[in-house]
N, CA, C and O atoms as a GROMACS GRO file, in nm:
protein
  484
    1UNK      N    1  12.580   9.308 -14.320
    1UNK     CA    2  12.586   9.257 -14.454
    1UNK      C    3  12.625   9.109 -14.450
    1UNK      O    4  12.730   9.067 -14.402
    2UNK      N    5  12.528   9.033 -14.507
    2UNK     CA    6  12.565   8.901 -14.533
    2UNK      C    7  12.694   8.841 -14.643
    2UNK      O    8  12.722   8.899 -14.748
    3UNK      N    9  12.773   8.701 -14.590
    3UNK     CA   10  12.857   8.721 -14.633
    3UNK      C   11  12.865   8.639 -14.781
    3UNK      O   12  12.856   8.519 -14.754
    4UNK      N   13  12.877   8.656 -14.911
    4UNK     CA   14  12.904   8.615 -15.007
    4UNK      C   15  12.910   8.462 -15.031
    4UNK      O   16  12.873   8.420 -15.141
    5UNK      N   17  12.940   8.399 -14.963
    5UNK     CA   18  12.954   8.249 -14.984
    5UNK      C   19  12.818   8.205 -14.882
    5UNK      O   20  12.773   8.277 -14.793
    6UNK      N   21  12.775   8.094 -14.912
    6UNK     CA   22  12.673   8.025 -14.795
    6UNK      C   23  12.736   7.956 -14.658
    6UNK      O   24  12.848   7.907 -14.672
    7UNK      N   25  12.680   7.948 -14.535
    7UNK     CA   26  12.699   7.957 -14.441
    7UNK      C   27  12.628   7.822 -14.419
    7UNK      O   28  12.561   7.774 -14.510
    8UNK      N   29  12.640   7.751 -14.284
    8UNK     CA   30  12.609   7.652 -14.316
    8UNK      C   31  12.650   7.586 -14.123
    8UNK      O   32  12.766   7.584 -14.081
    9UNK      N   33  12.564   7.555 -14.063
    9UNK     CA   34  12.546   7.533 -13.926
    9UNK      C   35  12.547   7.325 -13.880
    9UNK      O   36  12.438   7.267 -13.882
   10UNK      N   37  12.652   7.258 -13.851
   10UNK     CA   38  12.588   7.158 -13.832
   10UNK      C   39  12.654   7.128 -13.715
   10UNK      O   40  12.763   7.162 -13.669
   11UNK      N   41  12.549   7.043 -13.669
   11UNK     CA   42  12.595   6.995 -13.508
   11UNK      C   43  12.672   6.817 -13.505
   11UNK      O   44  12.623   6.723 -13.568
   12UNK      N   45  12.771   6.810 -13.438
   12UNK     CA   46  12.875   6.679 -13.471
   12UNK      C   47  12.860   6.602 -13.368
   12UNK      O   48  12.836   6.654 -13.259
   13UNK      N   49  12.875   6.444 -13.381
   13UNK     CA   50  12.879   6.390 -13.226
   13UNK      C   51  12.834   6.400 -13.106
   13UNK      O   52  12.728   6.350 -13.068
   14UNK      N   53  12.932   6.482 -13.021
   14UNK     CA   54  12.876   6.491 -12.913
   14UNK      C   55  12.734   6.593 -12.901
   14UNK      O   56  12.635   6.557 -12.837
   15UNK      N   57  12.740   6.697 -12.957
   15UNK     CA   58  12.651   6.801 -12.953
   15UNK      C   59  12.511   6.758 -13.046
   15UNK      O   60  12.392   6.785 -13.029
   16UNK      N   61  12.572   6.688 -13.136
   16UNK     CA   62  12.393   6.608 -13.174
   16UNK      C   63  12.317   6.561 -13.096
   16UNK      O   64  12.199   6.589 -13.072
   17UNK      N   65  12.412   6.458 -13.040
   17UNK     CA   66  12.339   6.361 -12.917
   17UNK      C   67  12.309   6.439 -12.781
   17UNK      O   68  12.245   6.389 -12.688
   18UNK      N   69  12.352   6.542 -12.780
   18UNK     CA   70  12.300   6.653 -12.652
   18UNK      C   71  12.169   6.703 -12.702
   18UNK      O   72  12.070   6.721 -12.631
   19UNK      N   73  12.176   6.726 -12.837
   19UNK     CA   74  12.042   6.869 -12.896
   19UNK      C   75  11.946   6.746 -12.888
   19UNK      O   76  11.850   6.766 -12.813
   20UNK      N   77  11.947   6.619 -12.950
   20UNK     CA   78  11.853   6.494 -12.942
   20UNK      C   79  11.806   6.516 -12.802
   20UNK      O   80  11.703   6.570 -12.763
   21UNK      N   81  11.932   6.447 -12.715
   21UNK     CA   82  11.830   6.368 -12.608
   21UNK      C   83  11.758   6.518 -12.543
   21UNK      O   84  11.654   6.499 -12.480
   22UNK      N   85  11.806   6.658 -12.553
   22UNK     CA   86  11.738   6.789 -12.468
   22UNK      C   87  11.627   6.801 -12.554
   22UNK      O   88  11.545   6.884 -12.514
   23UNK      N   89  11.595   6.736 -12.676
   23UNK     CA   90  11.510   6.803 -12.769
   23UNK      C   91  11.376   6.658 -12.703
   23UNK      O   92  11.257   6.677 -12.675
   24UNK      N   93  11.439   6.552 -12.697
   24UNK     CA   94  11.359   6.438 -12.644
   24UNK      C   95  11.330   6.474 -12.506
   24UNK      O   96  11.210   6.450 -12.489
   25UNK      N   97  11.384   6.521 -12.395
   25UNK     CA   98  11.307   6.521 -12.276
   25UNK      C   99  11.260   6.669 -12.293
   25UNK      O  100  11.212   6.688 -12.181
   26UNK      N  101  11.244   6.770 -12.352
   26UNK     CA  102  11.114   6.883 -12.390
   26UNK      C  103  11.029   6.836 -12.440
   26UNK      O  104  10.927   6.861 -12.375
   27UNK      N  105  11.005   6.759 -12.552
   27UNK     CA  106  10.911   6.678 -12.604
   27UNK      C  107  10.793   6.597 -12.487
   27UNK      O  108  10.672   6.602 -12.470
   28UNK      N  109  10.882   6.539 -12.438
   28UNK     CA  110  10.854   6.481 -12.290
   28UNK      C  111  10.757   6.569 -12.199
   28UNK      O  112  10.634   6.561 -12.197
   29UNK      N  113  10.826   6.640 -12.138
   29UNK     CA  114  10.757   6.800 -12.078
   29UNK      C  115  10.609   6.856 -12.141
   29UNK      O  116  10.501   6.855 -12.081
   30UNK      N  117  10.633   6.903 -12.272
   30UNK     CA  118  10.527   6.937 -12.329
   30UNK      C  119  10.418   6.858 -12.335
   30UNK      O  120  10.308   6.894 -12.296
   31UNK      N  121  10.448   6.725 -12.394
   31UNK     CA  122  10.340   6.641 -12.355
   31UNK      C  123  10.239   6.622 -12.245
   31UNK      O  124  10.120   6.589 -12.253
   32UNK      N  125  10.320   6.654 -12.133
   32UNK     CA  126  10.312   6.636 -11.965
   32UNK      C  127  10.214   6.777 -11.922
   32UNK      O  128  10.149   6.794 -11.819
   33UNK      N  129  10.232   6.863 -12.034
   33UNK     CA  130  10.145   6.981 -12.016
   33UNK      C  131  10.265   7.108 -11.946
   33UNK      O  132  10.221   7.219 -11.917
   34UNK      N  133  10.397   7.078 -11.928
   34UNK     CA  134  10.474   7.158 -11.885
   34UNK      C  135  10.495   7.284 -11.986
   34UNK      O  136  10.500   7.258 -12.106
   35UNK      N  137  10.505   7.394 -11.953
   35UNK     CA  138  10.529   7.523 -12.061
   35UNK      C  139  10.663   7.609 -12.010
   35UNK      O  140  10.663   7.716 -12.071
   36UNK      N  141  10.786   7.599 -11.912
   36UNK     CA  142  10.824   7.628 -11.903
   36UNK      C  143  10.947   7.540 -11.816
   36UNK      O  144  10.919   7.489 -11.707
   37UNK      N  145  11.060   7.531 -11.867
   37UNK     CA  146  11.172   7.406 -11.761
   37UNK      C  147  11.286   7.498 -11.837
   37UNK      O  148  11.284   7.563 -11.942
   38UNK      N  149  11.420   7.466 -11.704
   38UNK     CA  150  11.546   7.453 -11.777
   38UNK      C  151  11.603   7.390 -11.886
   38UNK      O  152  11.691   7.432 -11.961
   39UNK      N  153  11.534   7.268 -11.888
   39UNK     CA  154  11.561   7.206 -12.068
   39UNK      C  155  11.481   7.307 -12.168
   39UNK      O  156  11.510   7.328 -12.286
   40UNK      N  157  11.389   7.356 -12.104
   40UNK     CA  158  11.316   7.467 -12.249
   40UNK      C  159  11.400   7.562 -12.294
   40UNK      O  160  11.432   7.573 -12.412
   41UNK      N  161  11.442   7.641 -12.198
   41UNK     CA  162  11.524   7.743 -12.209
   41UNK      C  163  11.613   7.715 -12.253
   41UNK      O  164  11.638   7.791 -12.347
   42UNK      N  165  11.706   7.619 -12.235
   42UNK     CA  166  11.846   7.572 -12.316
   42UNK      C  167  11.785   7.530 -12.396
   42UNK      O  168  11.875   7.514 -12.478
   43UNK      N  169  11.668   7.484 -12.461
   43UNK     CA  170  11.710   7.405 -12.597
   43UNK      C  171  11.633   7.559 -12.686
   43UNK      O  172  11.630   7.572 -12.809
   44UNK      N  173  11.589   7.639 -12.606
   44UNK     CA  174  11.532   7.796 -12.714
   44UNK      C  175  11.687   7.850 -12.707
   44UNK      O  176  11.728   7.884 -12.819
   45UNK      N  177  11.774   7.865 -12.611
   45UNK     CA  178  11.918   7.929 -12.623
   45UNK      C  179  11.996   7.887 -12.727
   45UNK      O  180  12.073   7.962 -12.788
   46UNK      N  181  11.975   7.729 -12.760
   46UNK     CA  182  12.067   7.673 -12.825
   46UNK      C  183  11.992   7.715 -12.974
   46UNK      O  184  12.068   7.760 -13.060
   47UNK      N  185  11.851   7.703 -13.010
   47UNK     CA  186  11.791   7.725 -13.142
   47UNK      C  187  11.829   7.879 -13.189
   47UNK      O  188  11.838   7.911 -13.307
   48UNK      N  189  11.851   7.982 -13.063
   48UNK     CA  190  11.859   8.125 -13.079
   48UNK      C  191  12.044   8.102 -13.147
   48UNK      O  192  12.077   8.134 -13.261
   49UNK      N  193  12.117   8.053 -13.066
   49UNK     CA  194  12.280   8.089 -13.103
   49UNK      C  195  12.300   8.002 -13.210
   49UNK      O  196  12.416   8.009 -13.251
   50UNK      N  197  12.249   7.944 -13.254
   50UNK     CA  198  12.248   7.844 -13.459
   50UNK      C  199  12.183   7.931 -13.517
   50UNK      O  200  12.206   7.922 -13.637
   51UNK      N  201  12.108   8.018 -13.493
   51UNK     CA  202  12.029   8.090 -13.590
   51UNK      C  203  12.123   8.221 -13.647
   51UNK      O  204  12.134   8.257 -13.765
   52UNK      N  205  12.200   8.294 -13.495
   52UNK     CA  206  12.313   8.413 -13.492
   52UNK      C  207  12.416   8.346 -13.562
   52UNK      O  208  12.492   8.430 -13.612
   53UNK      N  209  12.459   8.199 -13.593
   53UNK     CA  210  12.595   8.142 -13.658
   53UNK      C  211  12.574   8.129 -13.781
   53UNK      O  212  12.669   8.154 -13.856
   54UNK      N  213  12.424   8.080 -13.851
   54UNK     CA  214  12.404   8.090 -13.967
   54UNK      C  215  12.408   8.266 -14.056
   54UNK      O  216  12.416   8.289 -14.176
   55UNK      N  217  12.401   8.344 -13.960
   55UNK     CA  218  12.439   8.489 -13.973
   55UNK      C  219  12.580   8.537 -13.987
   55UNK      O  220  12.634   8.609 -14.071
   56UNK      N  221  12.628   8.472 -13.871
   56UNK     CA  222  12.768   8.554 -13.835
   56UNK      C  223  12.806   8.429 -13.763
   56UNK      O  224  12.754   8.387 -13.659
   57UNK      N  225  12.920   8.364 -13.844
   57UNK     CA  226  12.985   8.208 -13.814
   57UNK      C  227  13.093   8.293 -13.656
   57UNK      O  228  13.130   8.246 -13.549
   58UNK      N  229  13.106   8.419 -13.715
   58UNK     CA  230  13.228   8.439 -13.595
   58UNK      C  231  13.194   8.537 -13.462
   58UNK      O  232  13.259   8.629 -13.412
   59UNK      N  233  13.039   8.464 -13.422
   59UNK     CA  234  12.975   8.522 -13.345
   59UNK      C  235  13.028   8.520 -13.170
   59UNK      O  236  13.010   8.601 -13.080
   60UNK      N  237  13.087   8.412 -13.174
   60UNK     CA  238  13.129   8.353 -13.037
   60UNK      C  239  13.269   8.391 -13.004
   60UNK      O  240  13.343   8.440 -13.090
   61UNK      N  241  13.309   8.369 -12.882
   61UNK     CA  242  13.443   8.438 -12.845
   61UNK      C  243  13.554   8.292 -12.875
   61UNK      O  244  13.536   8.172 -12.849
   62UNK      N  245  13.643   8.348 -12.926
   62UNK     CA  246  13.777   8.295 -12.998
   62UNK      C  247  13.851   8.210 -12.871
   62UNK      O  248  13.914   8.291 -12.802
   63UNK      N  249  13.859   8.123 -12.838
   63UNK     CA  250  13.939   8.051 -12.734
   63UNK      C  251  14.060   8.037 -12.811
   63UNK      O  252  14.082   7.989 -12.922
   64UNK      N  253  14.133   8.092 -12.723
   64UNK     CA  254  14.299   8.132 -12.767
   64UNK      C  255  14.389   7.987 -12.768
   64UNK      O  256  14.375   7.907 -12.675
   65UNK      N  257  14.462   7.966 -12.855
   65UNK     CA  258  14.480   7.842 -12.947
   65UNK      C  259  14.553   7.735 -12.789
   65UNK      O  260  14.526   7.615 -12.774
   66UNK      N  261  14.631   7.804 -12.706
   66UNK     CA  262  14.673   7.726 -12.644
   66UNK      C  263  14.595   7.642 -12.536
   66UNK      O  264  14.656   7.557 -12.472
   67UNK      N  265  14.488   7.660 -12.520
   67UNK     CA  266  14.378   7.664 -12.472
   67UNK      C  267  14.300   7.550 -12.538
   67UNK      O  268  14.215   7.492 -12.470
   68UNK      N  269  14.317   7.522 -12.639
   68UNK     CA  270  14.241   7.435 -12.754
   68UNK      C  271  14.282   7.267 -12.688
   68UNK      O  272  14.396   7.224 -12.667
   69UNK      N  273  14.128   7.182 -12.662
   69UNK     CA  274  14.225   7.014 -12.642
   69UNK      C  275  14.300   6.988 -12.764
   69UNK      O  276  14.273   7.047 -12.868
   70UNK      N  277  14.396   6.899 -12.755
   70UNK     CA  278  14.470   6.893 -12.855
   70UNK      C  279  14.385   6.777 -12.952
   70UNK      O  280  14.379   6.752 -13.072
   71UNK      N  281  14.310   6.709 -12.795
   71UNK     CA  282  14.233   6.561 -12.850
   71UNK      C  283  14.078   6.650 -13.032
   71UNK      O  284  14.050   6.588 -13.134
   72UNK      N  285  14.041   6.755 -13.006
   72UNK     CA  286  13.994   6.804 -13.085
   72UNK      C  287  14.006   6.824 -13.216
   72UNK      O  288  13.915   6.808 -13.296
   73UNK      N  289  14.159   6.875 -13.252
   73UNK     CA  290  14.247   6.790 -13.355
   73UNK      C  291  14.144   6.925 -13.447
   73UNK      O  292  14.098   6.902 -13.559
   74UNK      N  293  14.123   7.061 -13.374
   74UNK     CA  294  14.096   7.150 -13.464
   74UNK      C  295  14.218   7.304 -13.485
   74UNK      O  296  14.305   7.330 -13.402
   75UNK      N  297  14.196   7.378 -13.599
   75UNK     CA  298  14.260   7.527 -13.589
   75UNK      C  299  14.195   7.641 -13.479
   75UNK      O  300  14.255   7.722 -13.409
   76UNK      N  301  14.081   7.621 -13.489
   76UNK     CA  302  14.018   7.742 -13.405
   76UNK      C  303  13.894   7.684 -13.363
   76UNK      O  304  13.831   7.608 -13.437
   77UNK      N  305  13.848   7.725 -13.221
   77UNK     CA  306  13.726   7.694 -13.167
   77UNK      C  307  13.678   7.828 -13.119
   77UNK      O  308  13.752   7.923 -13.141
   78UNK      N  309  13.583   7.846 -13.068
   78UNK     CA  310  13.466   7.953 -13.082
   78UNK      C  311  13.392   7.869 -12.939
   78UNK      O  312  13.363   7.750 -12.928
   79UNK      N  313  13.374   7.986 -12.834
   79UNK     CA  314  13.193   7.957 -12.718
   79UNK      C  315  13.165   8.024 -12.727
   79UNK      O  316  13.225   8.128 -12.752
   80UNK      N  317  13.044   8.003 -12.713
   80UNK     CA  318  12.912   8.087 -12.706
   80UNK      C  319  12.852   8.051 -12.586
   80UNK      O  320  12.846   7.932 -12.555
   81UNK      N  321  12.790   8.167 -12.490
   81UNK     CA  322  12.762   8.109 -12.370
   81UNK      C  323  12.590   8.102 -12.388
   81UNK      O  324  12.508   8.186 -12.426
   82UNK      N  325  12.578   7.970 -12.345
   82UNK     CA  326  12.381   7.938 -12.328
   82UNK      C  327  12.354   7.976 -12.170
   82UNK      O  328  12.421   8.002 -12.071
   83UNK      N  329  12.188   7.962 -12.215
   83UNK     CA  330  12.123   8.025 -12.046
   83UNK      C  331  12.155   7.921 -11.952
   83UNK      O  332  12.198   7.812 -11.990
   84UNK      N  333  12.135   7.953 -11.822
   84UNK     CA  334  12.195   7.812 -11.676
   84UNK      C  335  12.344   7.794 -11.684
   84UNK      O  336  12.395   7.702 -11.622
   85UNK      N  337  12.438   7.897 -11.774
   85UNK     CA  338  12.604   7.818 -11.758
   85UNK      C  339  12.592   7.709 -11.843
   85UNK      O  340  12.655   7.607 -11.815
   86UNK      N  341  12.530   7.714 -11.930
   86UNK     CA  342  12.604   7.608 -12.081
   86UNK      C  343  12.678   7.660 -12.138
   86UNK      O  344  12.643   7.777 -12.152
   87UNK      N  345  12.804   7.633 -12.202
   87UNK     CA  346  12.865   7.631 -12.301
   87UNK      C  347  12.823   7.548 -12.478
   87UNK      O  348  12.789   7.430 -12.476
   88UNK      N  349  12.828   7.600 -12.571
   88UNK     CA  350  12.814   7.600 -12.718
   88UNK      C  351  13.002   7.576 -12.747
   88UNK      O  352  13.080   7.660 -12.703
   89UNK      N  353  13.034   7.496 -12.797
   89UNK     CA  354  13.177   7.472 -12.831
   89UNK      C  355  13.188   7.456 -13.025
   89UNK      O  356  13.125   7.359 -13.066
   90UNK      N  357  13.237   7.515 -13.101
   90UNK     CA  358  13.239   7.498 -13.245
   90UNK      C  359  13.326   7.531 -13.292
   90UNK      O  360  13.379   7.630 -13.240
   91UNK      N  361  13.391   7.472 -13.412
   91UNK     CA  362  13.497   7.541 -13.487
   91UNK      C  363  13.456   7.603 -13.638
   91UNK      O  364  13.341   7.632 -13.672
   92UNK      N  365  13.524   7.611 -13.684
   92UNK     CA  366  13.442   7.737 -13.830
   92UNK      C  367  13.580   7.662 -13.931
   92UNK      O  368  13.700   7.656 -13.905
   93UNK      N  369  13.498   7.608 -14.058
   93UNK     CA  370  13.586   7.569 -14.144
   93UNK      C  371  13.522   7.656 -14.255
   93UNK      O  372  13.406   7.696 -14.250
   94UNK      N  373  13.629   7.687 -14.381
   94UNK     CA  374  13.604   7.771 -14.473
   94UNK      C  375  13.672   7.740 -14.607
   94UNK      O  376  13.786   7.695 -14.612
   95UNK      N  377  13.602   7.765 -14.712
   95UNK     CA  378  13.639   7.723 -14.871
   95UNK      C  379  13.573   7.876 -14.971
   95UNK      O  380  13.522   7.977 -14.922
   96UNK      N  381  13.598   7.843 -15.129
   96UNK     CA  382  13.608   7.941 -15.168
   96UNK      C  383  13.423   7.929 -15.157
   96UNK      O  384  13.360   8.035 -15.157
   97UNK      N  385  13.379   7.850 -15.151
   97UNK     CA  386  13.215   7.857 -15.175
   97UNK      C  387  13.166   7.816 -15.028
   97UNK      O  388  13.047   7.789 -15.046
   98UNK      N  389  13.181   7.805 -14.952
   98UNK     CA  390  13.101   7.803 -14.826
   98UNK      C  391  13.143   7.804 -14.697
   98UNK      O  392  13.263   7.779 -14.706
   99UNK      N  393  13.110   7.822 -14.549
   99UNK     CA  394  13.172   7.863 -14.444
   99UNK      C  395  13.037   7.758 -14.365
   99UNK      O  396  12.915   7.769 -14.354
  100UNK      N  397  13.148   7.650 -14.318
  100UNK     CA  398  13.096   7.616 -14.205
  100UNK      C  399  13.152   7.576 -14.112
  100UNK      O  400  13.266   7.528 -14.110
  101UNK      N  401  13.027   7.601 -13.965
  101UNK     CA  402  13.013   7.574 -13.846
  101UNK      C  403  13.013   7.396 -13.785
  101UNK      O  404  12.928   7.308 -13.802
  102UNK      N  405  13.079   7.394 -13.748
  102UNK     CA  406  13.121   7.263 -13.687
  102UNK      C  407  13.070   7.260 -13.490
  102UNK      O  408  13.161   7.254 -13.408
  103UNK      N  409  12.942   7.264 -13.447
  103UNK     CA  410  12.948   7.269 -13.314
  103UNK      C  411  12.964   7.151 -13.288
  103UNK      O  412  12.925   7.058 -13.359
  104UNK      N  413  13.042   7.140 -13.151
  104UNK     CA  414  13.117   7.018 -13.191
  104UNK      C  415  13.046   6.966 -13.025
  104UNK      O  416  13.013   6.848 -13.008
  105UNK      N  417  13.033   7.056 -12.930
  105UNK     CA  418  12.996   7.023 -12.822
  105UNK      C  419  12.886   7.116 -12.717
  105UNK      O  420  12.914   7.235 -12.724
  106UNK      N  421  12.799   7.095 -12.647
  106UNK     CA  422  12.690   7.143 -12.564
  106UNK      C  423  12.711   7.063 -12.461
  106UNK      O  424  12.689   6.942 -12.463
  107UNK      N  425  12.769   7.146 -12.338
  107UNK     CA  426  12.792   7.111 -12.214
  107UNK      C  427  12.766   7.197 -12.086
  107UNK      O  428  12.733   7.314 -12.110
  108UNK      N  429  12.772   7.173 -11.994
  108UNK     CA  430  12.745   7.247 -11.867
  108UNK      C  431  12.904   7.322 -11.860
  108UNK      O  432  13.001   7.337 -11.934
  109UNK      N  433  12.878   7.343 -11.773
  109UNK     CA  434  13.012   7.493 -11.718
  109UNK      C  435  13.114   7.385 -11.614
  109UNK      O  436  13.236   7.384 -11.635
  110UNK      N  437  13.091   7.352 -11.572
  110UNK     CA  438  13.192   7.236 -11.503
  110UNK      C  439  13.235   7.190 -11.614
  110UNK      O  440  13.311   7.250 -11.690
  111UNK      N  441  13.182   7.064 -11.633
  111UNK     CA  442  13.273   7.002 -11.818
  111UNK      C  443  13.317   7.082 -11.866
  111UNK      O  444  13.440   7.078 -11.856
  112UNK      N  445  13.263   7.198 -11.941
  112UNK     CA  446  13.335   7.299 -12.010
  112UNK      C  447  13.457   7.331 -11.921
  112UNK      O  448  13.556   7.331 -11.994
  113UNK      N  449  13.489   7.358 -11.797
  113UNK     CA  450  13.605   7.386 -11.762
  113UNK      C  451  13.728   7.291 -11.773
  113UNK      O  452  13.846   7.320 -11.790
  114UNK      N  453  13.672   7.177 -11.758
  114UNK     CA  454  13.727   7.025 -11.737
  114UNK      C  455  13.808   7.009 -11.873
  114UNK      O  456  13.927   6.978 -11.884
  115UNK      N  457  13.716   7.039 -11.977
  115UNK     CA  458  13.746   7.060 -12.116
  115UNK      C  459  13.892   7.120 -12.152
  115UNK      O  460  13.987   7.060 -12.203
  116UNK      N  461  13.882   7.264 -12.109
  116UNK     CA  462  13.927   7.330 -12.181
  116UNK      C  463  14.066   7.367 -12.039
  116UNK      O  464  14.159   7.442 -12.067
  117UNK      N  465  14.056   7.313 -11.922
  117UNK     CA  466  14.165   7.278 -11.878
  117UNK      C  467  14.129   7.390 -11.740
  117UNK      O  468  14.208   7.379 -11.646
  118UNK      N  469  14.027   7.485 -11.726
  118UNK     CA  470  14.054   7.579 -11.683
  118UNK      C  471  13.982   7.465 -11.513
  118UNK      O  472  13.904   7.374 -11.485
  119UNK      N  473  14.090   7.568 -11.446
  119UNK     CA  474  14.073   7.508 -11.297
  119UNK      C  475  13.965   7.555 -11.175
  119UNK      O  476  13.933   7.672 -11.196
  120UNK      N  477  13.932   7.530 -11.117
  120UNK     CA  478  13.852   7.612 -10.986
  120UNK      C  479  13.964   7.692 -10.890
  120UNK      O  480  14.084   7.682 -10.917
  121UNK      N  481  13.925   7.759 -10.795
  121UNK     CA  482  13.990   7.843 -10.675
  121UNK      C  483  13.993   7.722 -10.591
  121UNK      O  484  14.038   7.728 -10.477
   0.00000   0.00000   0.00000
């Protein structure tokens, strides 16, 4: 069941300028006659998990607050994992008339760890 207020998906900063320049070198590809790359697949992963948020904002797993950069300067963040080890990074803001998605970042799995503090073995 859909939820009562409108929902509402936008991509910020860093994660614009990721969906651009991945959306610019597929563009690239296709032209080239290519029908299948790792930029394809991440940028169909990334069109598939905006489509599940405009559904269900609280689709992604909850990164537990202590965990949160502080430099982010948000309440709650949300990943969603993309194909190849990307990370989807977003927070979810909410009012009496609408619920939105704030993705705030699209990164590889290294950065994402770097990010969010978590270390290697």
């Amino acid at each position: 069941m859909k939820p009562s207020r409108s929902i509402r998906v936008i991509l910020k900063d860093q994660a614009k300028k990721e969906y651009e320049a991945l959306s610019r070198v597929v563009e690239e590809q296709r032209k080239k006659g290519k029908a299948n790359s790792e930029e394809m697949q991440l940028l169909k992963s990334i069109d598939k998990k905006v489509a599940i948020l405009k559904y269900n904002p609280a689709y992604g797993q909850n990164i537990p607050k202590g965990l949160i950069p502080k430099t982010l300067d948000v309440d709650n963040l949300f990943r969603v994992e993309l194909t190849h080890y990307w990370r989807m990074l977003y927070t979810i803001r909410t009012n009496e008339v609408e619920i939105v998605s704030f993705i705030l970042y699209i990164l590889d799995h290294p950065t994402y760890n770097r990010l969010i503090g978590y270390r290697g073995r």
